[in-house]
PATOR-721727 format. One record per residue (C-alpha): residue number from 1; x, y, z. Coordinates in nm, 4 decimals, padded with zeros to 6 digits. Layout:
<sites>
SITE   titor         px         py         pz
SITE     NUM          X          Y          Z
...
</sites>
This chain:
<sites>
SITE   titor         px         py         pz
SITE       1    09.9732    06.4540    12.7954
SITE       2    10.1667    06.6649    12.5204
SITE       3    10.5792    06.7142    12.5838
SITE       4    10.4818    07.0534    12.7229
SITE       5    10.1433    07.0565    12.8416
SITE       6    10.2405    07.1597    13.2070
SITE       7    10.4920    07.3805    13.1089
SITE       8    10.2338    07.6263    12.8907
SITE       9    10.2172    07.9488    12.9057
SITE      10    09.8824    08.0025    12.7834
SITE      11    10.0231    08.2289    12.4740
SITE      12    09.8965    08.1754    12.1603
SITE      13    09.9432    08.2806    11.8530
SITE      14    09.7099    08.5826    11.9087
SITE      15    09.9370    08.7230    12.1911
SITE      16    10.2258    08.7148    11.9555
SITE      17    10.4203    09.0508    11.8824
SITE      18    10.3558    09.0380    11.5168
SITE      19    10.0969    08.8436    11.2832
SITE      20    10.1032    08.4774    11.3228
SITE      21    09.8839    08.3160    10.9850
SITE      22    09.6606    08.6218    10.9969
SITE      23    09.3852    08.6417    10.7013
SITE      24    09.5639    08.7414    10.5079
SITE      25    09.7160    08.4084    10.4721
SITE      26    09.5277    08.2229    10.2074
SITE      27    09.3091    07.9514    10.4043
SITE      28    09.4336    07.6624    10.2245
SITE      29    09.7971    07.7426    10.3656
SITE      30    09.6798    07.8499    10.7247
SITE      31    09.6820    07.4738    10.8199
SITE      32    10.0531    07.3903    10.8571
SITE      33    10.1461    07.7097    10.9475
SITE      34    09.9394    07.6912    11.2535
SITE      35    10.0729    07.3128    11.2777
SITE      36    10.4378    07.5405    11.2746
SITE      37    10.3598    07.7683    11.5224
SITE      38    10.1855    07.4969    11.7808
SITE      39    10.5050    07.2762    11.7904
SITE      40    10.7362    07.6177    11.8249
SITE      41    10.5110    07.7848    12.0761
SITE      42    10.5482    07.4581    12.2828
SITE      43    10.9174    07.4224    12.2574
SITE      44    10.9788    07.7790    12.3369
SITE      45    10.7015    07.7232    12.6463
SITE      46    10.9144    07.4488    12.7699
SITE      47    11.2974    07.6244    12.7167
SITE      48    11.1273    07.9472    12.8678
SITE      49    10.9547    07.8300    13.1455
SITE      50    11.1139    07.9763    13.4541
SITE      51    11.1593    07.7079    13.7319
SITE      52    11.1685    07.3461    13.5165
SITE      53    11.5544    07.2254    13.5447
SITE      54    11.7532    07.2463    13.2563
SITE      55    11.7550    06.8634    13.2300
SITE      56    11.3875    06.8439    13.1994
SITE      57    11.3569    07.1099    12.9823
SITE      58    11.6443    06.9112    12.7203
SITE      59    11.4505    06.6310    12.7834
SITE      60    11.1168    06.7142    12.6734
SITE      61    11.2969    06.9638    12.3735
SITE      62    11.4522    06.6045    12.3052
SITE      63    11.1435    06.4219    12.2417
SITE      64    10.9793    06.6666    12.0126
SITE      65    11.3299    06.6575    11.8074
SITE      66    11.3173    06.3170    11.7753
SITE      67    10.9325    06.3025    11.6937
SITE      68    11.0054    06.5349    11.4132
SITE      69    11.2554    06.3403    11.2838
SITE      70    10.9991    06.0353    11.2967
SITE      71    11.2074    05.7897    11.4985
SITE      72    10.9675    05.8640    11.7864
SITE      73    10.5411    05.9545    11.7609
SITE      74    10.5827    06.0757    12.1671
SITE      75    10.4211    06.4324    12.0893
SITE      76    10.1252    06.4702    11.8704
SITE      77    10.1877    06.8556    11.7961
SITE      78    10.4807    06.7437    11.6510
SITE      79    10.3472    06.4251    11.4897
SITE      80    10.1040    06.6617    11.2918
SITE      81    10.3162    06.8692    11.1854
SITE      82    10.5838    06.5915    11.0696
SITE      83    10.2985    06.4199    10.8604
SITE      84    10.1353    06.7590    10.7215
SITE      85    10.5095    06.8182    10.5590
SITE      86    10.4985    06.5037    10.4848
SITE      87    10.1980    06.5087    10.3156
SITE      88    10.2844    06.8426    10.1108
SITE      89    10.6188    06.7209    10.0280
SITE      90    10.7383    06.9857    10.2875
SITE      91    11.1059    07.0159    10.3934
SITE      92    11.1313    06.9225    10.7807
SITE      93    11.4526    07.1221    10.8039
SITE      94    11.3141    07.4641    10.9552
SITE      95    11.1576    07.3055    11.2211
SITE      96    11.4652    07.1044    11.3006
SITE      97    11.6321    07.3977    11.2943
SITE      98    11.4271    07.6051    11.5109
SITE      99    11.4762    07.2850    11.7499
SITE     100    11.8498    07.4069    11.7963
SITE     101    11.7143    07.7891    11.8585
SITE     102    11.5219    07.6165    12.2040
SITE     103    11.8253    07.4550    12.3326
SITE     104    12.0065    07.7332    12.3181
SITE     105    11.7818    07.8811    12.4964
SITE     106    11.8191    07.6500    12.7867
SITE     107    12.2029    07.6026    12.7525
SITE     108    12.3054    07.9616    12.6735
SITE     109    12.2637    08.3113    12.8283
SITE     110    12.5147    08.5619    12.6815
SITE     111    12.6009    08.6306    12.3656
SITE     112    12.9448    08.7725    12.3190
SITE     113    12.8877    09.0237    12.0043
SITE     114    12.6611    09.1298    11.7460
SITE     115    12.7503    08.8127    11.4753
SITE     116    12.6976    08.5821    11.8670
SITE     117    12.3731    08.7218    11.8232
SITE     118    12.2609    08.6821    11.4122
SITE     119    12.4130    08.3556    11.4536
SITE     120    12.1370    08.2113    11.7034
SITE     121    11.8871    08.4625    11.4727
SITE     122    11.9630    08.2253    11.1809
SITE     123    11.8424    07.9055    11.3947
SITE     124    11.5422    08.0945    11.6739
SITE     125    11.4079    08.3354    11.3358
SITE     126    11.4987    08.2417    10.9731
SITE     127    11.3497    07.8946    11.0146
SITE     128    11.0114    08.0767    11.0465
SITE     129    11.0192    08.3072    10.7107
SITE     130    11.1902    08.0418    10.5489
SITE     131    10.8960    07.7652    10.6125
SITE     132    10.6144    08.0204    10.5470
SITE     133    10.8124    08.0508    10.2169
SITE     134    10.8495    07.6725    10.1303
SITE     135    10.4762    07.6777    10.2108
SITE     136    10.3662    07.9180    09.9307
SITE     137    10.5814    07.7832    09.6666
SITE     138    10.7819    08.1075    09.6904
SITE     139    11.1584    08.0911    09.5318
SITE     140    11.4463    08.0255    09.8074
SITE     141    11.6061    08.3980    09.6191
SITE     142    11.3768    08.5425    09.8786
SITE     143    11.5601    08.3726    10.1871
SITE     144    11.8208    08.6348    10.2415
SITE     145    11.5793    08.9437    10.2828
SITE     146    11.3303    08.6888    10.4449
SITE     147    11.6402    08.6242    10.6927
SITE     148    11.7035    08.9912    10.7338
SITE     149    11.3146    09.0679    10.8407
SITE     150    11.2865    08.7380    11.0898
SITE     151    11.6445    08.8504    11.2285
SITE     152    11.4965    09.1723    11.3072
SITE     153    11.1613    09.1186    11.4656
SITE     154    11.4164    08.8573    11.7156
SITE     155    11.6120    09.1257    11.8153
SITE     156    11.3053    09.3990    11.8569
SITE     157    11.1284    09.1468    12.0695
SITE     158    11.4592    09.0742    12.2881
SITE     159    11.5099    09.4461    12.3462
SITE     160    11.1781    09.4942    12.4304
SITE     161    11.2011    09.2381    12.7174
SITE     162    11.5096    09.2097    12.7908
SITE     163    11.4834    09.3289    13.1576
SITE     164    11.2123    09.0518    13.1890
SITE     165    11.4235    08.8153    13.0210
SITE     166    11.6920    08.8650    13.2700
SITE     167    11.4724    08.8521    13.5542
SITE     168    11.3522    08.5345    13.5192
SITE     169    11.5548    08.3426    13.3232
SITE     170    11.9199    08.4808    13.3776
SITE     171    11.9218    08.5567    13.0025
SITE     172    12.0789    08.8450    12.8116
SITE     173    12.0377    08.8765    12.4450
SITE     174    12.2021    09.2512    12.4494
SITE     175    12.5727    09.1470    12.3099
SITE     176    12.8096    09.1797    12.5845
SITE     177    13.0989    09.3694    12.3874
SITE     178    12.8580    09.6207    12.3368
SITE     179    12.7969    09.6437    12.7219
SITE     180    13.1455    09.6950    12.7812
SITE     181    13.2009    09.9217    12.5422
SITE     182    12.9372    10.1483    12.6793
SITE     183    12.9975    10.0753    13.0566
SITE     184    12.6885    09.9065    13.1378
SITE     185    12.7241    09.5930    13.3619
SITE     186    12.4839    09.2721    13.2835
SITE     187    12.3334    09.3666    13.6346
SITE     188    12.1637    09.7093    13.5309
SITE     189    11.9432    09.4960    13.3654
SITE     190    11.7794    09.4210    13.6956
SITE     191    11.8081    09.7853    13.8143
SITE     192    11.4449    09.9712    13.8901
SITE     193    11.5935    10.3040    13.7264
SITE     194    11.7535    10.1880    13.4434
SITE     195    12.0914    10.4097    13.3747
SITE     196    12.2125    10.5537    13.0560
SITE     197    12.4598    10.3507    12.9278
SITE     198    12.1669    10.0559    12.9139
SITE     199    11.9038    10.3094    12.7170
SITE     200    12.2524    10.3330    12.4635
SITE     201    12.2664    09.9813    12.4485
SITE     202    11.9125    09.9454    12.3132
SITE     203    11.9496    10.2449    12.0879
SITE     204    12.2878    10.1318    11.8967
SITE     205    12.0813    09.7977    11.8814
SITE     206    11.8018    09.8975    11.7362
SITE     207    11.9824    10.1258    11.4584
SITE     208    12.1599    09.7903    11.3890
SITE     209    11.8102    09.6769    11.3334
SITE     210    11.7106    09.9205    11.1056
SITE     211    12.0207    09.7700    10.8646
SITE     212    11.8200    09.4723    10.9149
SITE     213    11.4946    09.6758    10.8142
SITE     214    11.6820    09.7518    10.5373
SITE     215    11.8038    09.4409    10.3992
SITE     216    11.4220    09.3052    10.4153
SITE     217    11.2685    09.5873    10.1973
SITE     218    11.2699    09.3964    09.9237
SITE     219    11.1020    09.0909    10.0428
SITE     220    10.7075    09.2054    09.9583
SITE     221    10.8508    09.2469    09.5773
SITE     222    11.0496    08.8937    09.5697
SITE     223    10.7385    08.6944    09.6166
SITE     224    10.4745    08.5791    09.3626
SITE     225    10.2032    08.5048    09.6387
SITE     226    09.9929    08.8853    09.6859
SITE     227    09.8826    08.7431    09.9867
SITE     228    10.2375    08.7037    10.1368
SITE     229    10.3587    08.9804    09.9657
SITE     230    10.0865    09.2019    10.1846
SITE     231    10.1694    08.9933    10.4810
SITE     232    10.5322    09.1018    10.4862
SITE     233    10.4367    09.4391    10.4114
SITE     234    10.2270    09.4750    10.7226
SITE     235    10.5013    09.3279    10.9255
SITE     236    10.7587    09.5264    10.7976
SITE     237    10.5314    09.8394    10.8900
SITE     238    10.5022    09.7309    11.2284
SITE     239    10.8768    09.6243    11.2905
SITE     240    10.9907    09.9777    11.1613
SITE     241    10.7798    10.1589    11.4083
SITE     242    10.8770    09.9631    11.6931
SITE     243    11.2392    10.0032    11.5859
SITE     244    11.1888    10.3599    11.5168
SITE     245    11.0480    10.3924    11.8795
SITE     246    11.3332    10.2049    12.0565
SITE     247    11.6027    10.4291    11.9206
SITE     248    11.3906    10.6961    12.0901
SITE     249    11.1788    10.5839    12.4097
SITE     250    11.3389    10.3892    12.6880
SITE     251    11.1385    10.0399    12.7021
SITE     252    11.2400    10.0347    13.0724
SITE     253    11.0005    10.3440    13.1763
SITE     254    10.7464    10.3153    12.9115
SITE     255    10.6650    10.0004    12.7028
SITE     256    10.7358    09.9772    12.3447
SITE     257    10.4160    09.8509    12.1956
SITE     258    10.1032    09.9037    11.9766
SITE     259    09.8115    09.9984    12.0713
SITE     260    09.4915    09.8517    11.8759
SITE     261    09.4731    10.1258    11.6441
SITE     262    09.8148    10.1850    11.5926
SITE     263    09.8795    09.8169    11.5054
SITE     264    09.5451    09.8785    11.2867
SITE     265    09.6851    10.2114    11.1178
SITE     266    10.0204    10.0267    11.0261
SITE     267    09.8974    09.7335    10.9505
SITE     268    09.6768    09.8995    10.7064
SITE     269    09.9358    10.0835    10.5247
SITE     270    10.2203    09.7954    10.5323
SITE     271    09.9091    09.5561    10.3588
SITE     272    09.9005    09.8714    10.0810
SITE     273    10.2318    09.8496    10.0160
SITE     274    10.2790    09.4737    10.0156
SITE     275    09.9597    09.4478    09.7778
SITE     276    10.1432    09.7733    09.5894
SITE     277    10.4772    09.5896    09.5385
SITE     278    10.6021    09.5270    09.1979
SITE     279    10.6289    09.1357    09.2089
SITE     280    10.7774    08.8142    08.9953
SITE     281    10.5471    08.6554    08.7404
SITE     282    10.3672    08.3904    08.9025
SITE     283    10.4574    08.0352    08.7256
</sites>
């Protein structure tokens, strides 16, 4: 049995929020990422799961650490994925990192301010951009924006469910200075009718996001790859549209999502402008 097998939640990388090695991902480099996102969707299984004690849950986050380092071969997820870097001359540092991301998740459920909050972005998001980067060859100049687009697909996702979140796993991503500056105690989060100083909460967050938004424009145009460069195009469609909608809806009354042809209709369009970018030379 995997580290995590009876802790799954049955997501995969289909269910995700935004494109996980879609097709537009050339097929030679889909692969590893999917050998990525099996040992990630497992960790964050096992730190999310909502009645395992926090011991286990270190526990089993332990073993996959160590199997990535290679000093144990106790979870094959994470044995592939060690000897498919490996193999490609890979760095194993993102997923490492992304290891400290999990046990925060199972040691820590407040976040005191918006740098609180970019700080665990740099470990729980950047590692992802960062090794789909690595992958394609792409130059590390595109980290920063790369950092600036993971950073705010994080915080979309943790304002779209952060009333779930807190539910079930005690955890609030929404930094707490901002609560207190706007009245809104940590316990609203578990109210039915949600009150107005929580729907301001979510909207100064998510016009912080769209600095984030912001920073990441460039990405499409700092990589050589078309493929990625259409890639981050659709996802920065999508992320701007569900940013766009959470400075305006309330998530708690009506959820913050894309339909089939929405996601279609953006996707679409982000793709054109990814493909449309003015790019680097390829070597």
């Amino acid at each position: 049995m995997s580290a995590g097998d009876d802790l799954a939640s049955g997501k995969g990388h289909r269910d995700e929020n935004f494109p996980v090695a879609s097709f537009l991902i050339a097929p030679r480099h889909r692969p590893v990422v999917m050998a990525f996102y099996r040992v990630a969707r497992m960790a964050d299984d096992i730190a999310d799961h909502p009645t395992a004690p926090a011991a286990e849950k270190l526990a089993r986050l332990a073993a996959i650490d160590a199997t990535l380092r290679g000093e144990a071969d106790a979870v094959p997820e994470a044995v592939a994925l060690r000897e498919i870097q490996t193999s490609l001359g890979l760095s194993g540092a993102h997923a490492l990192d992304l290891m400290e991301a999990f046990r925060r998740d199972v040691t820590k459920t407040r976040y005191d301010d918006w740098a609180d909050l970019m700080d665990y972005c740099r470990y729980s998001a950047a590692p992802v951009g960062r090794f789909v980067l690595d992958v394609h060859g792409e130059d590390r100049a595109a980290w920063p924006a790369s950092d600036a687009l993971c950073a705010a697909l994080q915080v979309i996702n943790h304002l779209q469910d952060c009333r779930e979140d807190y539910l079930t796993l005690d955890r609030v991503y929404l930094p707490l200075d901002l609560m207190r500056v706007t009245g809104a105690p940590v316990e609203c989060l578990g109210e039915e009718t949600p009150r107005p100083m929580l729907r301001a909460v979510i909207a100064l967050l998510a016009v912080n996001t769209q600095a984030l938004l912001k920073q990441a424009r460039p990405l499409a145009g700092l990589v050589k790859d078309t493929r990625v460069s259409m890639e981050v195009g659709v996802i920065q469609a999508l992320a701007e549209s569900l940013d766009r909608r959470l400075i305006r809806r309330d998530p708690f009354t009506r959820a913050v999502r894309h339909g089939r042809v929405e996601m279609a209709a953006f996707a679409a369009l982000g793709a054109a402008r990814g493909a449309l970018a003015p790019r680097p030379r390829a070597a």
